[in-house]
BARO-609571 format. One record per atom (N, C-alpha, C): residue number from 1; chain; x negated, y negated, z negated; residue in three letters. Coordinates in steps of 0.05 Angstrom, whole numbers. Example, Ala and Ser with C-alpha at 12.3 -4.5 7.8 and 13.67 -1.06 7.14 Angstrom:
<nodes>
paro/kolro/x/y/z/selo
1/A/-264/114/-156/ALA;
1/A/-246/90/-156/ALA;
1/A/-264/66/-156/ALA;
2/A/-257/45/-142/SER;
2/A/-273/21/-143/SER;
2/A/-258/-1/-157/SER;
</nodes>
This chain:
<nodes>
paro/kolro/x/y/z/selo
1/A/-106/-73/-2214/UNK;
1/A/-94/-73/-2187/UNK;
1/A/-107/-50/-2171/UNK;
2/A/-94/-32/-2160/UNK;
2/A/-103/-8/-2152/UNK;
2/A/-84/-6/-2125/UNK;
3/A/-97/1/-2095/UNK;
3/A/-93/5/-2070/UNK;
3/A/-93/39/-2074/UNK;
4/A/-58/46/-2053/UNK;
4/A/-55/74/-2049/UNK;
4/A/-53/68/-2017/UNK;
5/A/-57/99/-2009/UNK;
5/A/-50/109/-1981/UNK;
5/A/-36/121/-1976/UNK;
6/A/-6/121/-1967/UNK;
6/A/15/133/-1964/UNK;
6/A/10/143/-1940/UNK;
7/A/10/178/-1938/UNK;
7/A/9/198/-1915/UNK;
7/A/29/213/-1909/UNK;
8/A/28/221/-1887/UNK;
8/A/54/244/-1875/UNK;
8/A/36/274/-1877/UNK;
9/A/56/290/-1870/UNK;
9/A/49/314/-1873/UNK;
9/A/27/328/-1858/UNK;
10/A/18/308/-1834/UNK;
10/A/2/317/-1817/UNK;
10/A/-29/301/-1833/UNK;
11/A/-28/288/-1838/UNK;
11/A/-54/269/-1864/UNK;
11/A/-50/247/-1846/UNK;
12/A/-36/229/-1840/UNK;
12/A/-40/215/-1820/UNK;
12/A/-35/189/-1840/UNK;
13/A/-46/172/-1843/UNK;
13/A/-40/148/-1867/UNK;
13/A/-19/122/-1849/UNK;
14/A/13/124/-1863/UNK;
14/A/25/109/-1847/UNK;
14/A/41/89/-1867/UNK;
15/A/17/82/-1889/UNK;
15/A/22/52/-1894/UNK;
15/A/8/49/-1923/UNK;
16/A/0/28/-1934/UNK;
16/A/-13/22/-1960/UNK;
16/A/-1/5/-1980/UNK;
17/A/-9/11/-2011/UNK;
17/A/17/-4/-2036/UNK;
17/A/-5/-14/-2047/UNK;
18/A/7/-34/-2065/UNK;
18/A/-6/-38/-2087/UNK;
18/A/7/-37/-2105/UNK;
19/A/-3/-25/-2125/UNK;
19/A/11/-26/-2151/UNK;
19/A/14/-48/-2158/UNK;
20/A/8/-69/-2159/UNK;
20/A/6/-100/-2168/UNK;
20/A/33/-113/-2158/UNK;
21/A/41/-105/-2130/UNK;
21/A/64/-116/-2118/UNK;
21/A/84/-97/-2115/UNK;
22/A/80/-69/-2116/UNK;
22/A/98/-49/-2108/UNK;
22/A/110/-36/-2125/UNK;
23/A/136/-30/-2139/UNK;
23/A/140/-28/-2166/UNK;
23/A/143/11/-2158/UNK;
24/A/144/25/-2135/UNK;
24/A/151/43/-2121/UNK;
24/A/126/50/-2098/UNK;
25/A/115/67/-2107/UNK;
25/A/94/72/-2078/UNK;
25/A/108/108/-2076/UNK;
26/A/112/108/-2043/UNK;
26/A/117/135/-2037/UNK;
26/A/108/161/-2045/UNK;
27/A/110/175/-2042/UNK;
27/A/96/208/-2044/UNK;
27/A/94/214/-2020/UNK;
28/A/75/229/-2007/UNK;
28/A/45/235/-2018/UNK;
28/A/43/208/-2017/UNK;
29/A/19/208/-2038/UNK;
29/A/7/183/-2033/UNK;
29/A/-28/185/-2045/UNK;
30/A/-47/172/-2041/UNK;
30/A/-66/170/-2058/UNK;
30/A/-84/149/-2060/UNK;
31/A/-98/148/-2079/UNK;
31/A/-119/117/-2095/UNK;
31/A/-135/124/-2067/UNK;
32/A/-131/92/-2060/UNK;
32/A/-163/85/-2041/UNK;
32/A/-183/58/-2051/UNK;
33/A/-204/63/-2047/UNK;
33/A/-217/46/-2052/UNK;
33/A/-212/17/-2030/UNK;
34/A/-226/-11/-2048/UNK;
34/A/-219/-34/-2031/UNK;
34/A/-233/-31/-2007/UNK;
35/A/-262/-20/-2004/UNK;
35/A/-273/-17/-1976/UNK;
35/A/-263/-1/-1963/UNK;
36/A/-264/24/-1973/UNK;
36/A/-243/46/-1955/UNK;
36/A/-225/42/-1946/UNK;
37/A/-206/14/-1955/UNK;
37/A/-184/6/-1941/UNK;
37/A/-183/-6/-1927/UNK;
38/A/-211/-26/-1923/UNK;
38/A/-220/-52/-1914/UNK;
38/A/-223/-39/-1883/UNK;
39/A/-248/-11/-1878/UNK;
39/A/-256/-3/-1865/UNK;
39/A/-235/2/-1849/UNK;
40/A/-211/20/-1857/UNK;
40/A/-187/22/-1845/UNK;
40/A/-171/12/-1829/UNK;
41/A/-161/-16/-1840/UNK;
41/A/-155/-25/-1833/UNK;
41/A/-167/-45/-1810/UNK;
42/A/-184/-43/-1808/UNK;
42/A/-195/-62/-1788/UNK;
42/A/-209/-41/-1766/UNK;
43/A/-207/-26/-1766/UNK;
43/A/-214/4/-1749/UNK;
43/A/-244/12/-1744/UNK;
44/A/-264/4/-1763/UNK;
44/A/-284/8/-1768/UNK;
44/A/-291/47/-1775/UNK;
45/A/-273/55/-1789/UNK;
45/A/-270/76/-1793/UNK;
45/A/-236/86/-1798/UNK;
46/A/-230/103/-1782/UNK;
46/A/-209/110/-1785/UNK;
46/A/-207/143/-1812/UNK;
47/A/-186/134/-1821/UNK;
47/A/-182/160/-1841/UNK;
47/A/-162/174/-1843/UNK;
48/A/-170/206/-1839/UNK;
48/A/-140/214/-1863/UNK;
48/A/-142/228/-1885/UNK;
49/A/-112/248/-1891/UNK;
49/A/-124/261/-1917/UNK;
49/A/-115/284/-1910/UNK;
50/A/-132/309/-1931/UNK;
50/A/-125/329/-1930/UNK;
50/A/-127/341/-1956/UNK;
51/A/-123/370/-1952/UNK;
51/A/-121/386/-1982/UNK;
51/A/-145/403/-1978/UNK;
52/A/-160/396/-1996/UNK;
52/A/-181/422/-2001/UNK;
52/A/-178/423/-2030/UNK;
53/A/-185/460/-2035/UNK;
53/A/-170/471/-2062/UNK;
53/A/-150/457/-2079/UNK;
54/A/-133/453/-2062/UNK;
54/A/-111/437/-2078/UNK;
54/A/-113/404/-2083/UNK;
55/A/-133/396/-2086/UNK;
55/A/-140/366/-2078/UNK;
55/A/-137/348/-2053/UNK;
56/A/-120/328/-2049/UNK;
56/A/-122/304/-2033/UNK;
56/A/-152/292/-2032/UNK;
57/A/-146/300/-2007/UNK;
57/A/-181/267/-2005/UNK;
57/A/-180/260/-1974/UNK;
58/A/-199/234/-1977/UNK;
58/A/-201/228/-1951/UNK;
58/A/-228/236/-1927/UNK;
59/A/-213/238/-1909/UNK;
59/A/-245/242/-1895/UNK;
59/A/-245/221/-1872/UNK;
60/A/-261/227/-1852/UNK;
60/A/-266/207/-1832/UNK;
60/A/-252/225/-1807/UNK;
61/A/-245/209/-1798/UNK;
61/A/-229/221/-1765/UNK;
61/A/-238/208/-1741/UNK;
62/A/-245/224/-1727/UNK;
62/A/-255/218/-1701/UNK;
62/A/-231/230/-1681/UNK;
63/A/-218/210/-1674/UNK;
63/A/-198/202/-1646/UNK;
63/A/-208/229/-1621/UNK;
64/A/-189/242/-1619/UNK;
64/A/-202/257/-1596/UNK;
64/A/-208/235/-1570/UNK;
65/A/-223/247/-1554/UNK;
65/A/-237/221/-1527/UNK;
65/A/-201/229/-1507/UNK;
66/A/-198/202/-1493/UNK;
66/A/-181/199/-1474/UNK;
66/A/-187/215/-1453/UNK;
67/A/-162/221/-1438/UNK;
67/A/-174/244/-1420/UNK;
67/A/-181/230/-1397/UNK;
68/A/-196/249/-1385/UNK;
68/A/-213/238/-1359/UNK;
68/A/-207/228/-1342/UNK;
69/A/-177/232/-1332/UNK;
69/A/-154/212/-1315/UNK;
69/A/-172/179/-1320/UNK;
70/A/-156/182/-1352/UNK;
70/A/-155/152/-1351/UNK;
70/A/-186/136/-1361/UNK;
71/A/-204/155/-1357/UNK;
71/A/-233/136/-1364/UNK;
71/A/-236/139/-1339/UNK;
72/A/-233/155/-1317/UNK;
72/A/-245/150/-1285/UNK;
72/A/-226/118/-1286/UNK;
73/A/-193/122/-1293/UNK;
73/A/-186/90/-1278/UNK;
73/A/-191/71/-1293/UNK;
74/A/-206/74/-1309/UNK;
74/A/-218/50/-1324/UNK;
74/A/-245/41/-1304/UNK;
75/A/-256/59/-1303/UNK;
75/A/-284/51/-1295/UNK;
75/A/-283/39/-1264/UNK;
76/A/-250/55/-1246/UNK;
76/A/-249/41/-1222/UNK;
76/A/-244/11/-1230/UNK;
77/A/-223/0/-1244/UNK;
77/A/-220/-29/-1248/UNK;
77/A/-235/-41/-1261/UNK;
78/A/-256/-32/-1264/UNK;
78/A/-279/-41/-1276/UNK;
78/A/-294/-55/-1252/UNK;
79/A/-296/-36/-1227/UNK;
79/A/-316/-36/-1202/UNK;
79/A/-299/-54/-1190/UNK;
80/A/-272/-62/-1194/UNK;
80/A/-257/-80/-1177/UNK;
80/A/-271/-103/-1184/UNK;
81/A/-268/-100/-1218/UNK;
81/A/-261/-128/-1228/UNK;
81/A/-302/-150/-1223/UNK;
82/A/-312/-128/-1211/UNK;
82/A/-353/-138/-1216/UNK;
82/A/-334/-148/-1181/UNK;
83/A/-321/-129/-1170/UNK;
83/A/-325/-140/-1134/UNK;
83/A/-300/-172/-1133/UNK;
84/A/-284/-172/-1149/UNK;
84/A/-266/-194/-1150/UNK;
84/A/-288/-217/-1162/UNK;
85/A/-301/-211/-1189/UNK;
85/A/-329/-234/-1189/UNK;
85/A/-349/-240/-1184/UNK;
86/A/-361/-223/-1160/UNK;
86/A/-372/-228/-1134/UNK;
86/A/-360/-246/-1112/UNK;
87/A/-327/-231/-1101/UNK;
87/A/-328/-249/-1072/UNK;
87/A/-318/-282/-1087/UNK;
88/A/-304/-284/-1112/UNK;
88/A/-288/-302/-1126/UNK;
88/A/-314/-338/-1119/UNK;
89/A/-336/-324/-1122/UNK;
89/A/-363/-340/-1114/UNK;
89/A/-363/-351/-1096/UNK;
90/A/-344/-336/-1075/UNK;
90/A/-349/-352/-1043/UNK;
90/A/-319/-361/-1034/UNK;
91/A/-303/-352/-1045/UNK;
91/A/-269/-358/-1040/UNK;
91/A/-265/-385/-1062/UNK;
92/A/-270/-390/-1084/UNK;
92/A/-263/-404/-1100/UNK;
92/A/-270/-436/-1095/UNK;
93/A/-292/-435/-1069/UNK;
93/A/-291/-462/-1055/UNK;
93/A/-271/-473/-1041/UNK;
94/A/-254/-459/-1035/UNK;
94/A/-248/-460/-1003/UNK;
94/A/-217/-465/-1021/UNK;
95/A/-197/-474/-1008/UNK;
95/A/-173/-484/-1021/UNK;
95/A/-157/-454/-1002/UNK;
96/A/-129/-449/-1004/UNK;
96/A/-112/-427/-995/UNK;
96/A/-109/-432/-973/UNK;
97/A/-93/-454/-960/UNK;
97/A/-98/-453/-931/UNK;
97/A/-121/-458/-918/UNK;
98/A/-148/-461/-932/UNK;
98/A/-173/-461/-907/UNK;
98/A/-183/-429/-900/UNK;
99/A/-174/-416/-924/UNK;
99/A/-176/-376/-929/UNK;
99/A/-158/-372/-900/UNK;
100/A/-129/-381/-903/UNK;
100/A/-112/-367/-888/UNK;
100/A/-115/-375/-859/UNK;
101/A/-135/-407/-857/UNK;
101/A/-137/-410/-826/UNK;
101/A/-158/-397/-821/UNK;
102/A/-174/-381/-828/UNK;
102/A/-206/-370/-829/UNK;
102/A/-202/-356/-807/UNK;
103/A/-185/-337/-800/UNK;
103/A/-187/-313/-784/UNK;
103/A/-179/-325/-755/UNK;
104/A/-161/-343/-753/UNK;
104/A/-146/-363/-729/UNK;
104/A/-174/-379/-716/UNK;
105/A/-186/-395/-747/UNK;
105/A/-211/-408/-722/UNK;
105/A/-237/-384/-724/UNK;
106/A/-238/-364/-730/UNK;
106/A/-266/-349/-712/UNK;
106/A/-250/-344/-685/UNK;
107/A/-222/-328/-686/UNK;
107/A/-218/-326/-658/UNK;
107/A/-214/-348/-639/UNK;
108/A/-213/-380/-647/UNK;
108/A/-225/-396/-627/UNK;
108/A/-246/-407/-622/UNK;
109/A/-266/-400/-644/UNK;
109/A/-298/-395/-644/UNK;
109/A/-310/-376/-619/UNK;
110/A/-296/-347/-630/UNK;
110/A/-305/-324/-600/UNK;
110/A/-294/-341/-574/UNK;
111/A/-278/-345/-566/UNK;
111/A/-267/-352/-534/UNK;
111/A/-289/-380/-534/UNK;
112/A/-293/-400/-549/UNK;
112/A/-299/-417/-544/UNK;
112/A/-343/-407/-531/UNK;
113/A/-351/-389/-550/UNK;
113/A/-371/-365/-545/UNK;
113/A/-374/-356/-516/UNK;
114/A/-348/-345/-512/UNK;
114/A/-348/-332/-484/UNK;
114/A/-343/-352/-465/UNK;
115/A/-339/-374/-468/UNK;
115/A/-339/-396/-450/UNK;
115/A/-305/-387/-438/UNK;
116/A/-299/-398/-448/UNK;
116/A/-261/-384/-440/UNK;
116/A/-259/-423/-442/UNK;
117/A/-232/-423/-431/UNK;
117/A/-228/-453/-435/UNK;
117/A/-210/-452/-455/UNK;
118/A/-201/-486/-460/UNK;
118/A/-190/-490/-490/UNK;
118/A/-162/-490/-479/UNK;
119/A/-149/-495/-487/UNK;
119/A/-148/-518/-524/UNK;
119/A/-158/-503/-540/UNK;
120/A/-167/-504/-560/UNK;
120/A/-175/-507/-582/UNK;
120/A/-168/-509/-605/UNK;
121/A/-138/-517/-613/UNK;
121/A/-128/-538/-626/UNK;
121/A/-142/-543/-666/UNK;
122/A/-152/-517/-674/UNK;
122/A/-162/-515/-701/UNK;
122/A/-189/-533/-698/UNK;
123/A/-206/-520/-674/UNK;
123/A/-235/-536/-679/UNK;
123/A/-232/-557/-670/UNK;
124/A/-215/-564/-650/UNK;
124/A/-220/-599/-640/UNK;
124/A/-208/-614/-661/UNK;
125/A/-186/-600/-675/UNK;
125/A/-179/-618/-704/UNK;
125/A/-201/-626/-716/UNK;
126/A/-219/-602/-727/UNK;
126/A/-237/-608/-744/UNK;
126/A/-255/-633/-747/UNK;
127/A/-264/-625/-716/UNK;
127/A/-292/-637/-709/UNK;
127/A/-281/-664/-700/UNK;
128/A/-256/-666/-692/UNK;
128/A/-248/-697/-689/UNK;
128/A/-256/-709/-714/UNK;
129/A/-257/-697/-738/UNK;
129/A/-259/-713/-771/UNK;
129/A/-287/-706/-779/UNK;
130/A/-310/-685/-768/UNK;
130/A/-335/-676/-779/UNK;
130/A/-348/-706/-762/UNK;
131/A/-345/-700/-733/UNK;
131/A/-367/-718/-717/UNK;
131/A/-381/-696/-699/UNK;
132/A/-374/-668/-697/UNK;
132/A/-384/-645/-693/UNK;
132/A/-374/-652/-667/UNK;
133/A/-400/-628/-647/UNK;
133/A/-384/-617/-623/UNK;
133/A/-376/-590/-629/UNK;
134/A/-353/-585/-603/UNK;
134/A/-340/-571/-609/UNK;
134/A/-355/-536/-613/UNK;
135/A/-377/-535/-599/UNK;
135/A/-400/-514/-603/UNK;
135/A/-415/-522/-627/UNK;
136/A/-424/-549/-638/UNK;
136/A/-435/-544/-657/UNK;
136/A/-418/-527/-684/UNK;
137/A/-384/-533/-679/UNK;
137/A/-370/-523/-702/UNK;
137/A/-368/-501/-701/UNK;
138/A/-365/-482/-670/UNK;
138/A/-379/-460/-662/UNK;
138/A/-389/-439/-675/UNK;
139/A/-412/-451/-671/UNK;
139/A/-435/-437/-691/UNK;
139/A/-433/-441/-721/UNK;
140/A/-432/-458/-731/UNK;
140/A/-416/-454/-761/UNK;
140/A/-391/-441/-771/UNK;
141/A/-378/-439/-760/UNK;
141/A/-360/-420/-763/UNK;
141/A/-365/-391/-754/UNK;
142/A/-382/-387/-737/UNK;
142/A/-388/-356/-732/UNK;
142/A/-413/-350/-752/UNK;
143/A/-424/-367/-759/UNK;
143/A/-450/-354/-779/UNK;
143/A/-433/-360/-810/UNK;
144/A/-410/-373/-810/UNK;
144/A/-396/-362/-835/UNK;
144/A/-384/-339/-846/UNK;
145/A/-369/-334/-822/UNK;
145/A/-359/-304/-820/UNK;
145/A/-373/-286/-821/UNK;
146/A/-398/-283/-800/UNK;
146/A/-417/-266/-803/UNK;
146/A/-427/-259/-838/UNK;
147/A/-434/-279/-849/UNK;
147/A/-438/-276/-877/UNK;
147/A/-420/-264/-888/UNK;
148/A/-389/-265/-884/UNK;
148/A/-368/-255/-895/UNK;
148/A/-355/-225/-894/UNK;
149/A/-372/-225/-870/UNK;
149/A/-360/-198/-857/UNK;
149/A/-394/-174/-875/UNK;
150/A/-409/-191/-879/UNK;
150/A/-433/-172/-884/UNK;
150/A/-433/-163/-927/UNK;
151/A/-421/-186/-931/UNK;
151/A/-408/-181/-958/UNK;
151/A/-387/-166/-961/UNK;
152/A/-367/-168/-939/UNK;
152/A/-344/-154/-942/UNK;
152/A/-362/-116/-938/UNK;
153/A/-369/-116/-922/UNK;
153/A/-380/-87/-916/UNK;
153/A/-393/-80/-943/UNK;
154/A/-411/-97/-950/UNK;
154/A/-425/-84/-977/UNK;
154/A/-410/-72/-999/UNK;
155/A/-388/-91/-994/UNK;
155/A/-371/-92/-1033/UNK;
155/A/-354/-79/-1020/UNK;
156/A/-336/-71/-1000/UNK;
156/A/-337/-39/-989/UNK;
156/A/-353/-16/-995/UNK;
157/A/-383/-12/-987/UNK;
157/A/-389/6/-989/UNK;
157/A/-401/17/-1016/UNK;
158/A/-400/-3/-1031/UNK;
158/A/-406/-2/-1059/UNK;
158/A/-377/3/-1078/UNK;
159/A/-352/0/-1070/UNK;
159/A/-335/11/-1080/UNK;
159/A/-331/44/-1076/UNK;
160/A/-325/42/-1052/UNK;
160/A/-323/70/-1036/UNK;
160/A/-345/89/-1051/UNK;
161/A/-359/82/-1054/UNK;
161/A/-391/98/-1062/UNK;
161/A/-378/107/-1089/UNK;
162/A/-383/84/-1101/UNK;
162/A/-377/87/-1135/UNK;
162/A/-348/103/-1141/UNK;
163/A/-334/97/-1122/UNK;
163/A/-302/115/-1131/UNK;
163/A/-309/147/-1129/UNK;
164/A/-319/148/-1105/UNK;
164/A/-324/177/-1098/UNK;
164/A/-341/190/-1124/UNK;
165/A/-367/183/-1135/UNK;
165/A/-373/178/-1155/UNK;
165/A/-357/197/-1178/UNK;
166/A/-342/161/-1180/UNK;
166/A/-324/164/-1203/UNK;
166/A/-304/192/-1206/UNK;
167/A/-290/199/-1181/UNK;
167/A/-277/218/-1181/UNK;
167/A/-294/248/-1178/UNK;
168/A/-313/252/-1178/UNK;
168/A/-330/279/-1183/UNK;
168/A/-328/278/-1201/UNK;
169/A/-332/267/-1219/UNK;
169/A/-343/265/-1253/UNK;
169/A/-319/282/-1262/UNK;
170/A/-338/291/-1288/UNK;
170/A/-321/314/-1302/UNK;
170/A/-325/311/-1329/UNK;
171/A/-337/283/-1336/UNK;
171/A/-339/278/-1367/UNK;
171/A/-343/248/-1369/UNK;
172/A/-339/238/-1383/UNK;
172/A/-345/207/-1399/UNK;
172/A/-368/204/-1389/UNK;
173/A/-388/220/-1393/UNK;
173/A/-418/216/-1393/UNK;
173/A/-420/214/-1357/UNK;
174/A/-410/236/-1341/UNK;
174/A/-415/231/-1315/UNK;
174/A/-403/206/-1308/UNK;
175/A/-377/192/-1312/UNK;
175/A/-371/169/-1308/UNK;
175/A/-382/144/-1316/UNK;
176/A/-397/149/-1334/UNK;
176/A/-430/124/-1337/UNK;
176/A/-445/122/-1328/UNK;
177/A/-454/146/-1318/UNK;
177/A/-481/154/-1302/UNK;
177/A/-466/138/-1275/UNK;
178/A/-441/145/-1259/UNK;
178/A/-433/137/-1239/UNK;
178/A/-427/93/-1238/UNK;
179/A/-428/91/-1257/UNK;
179/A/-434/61/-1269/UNK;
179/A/-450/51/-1269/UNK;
180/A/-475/66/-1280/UNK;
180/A/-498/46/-1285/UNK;
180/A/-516/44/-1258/UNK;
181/A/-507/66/-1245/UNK;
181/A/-518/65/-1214/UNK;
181/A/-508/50/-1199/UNK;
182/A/-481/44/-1204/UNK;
182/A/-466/22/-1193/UNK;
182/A/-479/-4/-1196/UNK;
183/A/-478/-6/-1221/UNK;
183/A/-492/-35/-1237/UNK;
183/A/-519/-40/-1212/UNK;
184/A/-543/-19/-1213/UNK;
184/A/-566/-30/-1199/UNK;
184/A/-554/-39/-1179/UNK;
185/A/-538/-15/-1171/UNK;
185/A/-537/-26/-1141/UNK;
185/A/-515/-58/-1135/UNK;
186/A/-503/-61/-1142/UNK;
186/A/-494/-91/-1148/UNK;
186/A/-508/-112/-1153/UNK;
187/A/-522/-107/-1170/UNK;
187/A/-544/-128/-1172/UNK;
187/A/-556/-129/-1167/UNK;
188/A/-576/-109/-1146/UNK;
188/A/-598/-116/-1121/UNK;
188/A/-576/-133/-1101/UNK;
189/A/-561/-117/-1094/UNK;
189/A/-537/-129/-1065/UNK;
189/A/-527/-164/-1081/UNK;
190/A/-518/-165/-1101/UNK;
190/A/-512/-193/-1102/UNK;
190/A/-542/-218/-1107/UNK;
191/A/-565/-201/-1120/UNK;
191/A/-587/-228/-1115/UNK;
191/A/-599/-230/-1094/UNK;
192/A/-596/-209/-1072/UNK;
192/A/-605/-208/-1034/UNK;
192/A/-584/-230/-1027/UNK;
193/A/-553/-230/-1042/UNK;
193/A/-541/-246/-1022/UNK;
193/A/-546/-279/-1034/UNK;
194/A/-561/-278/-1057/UNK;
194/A/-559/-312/-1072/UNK;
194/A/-544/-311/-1087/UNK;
195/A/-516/-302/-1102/UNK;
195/A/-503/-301/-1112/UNK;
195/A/-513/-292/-1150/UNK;
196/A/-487/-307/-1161/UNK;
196/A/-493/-293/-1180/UNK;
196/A/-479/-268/-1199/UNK;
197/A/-502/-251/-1210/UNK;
197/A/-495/-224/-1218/UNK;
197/A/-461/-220/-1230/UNK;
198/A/-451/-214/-1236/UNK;
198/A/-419/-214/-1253/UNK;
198/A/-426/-190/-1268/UNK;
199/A/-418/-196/-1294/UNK;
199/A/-417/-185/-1321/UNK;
199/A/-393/-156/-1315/UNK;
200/A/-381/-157/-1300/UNK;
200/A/-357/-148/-1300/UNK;
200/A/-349/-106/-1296/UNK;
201/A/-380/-108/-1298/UNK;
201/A/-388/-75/-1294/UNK;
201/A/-383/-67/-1332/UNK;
202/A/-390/-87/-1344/UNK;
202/A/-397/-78/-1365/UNK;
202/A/-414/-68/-1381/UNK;
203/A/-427/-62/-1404/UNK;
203/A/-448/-61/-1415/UNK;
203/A/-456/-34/-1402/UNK;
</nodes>
């Protein structure tokens, strides 16, 4: 039982026989070994063939690198995807409408602050069901935001940073370097805030 490699004219290998099952294997074609095919196929090593002094053989092919377009937008959705498993830590408590009333009760948090009069109608809901006064909920709601607003700035300025970064770069290699700086800096900023690190930068 003997494995061939059917190539095109460019050496490009675009499919494999066996004599055992194939009563017909194409032209060009040539004997590969079971590892050499193994390797192949599973993309451990990619191959093609060529002619030297009149002989078929195989060599090893190395993929030219993707162009730099698309490794900078890799590496941006990379920096999304560490800042989406960062804030996901503090949003993934909270159900959709307590997110969407968030911004409604700080601004009756502030008036309530400035001593403005009520109604109220978000916090006196609340605190009719906490046991809270209406200043104690107040202050919990403004030192939540505050937290929110000081994360939001970071994982802002840690995107913004790293894009700009990202978009100088003029090689694969500068776009890692612009990464792994990222990385520290992510992971000093997320164990200051308690949180934990996200994998999502990548090795």
């Amino acid at each position: 039982m003997t494995k061939f490699a059917h190539y095109n004219s460019e050496g490009v290998i675009v499919g494999f026989y066996d004599d055992a099952l194939h009563h017909e294997i194409p032209e060009p074609h040539l004997e590969i070994e079971d590892d050499a095919h193994s390797d192949h196929v599973n993309g451990s090593t990619i191959l093609r063939v060529e002619e030297v002094d009149g002989e078929a053989q195989f060599f090893e092919f190395a993929p030219p690198p993707p162009p730099i377009e698309v490794i900078q937008a890799e590496a941006k959705h990379s920096v999304i995807g560490w800042i989406n498993a960062l804030t996901d830590q503090l949003t993934s408590k909270y159900s959709t409408i307590e997110i969407a009333g968030f911004v409604a009760k700080k601004i009756e948090a502030q008036k309530v602050q400035d001593g403005e009069p009520g109604p109220f109608p978000m916090l006196e809901s609340e605190a009719s069901l906490t046991g809270e006064t209406i200043h104690e909920l107040t202050t919990v709601v403004l030192a939540k935001d505050a937290a929110y607003e000081a994360i939001t700035a970071a994982v802002t300025g840690l995107r913004r940073n790293t894009f700009t970064a990202i978009d100088a770069a003029t090689s694969a290699s500068d776009v890692q370097t612009a990464i792994v700086a990222a990385k520290v800096s992510a992971s000093a900023m997320a164990e200051a805030m308690g949180l934990t690190v996200p994998d999502a930068l990548g090795a």
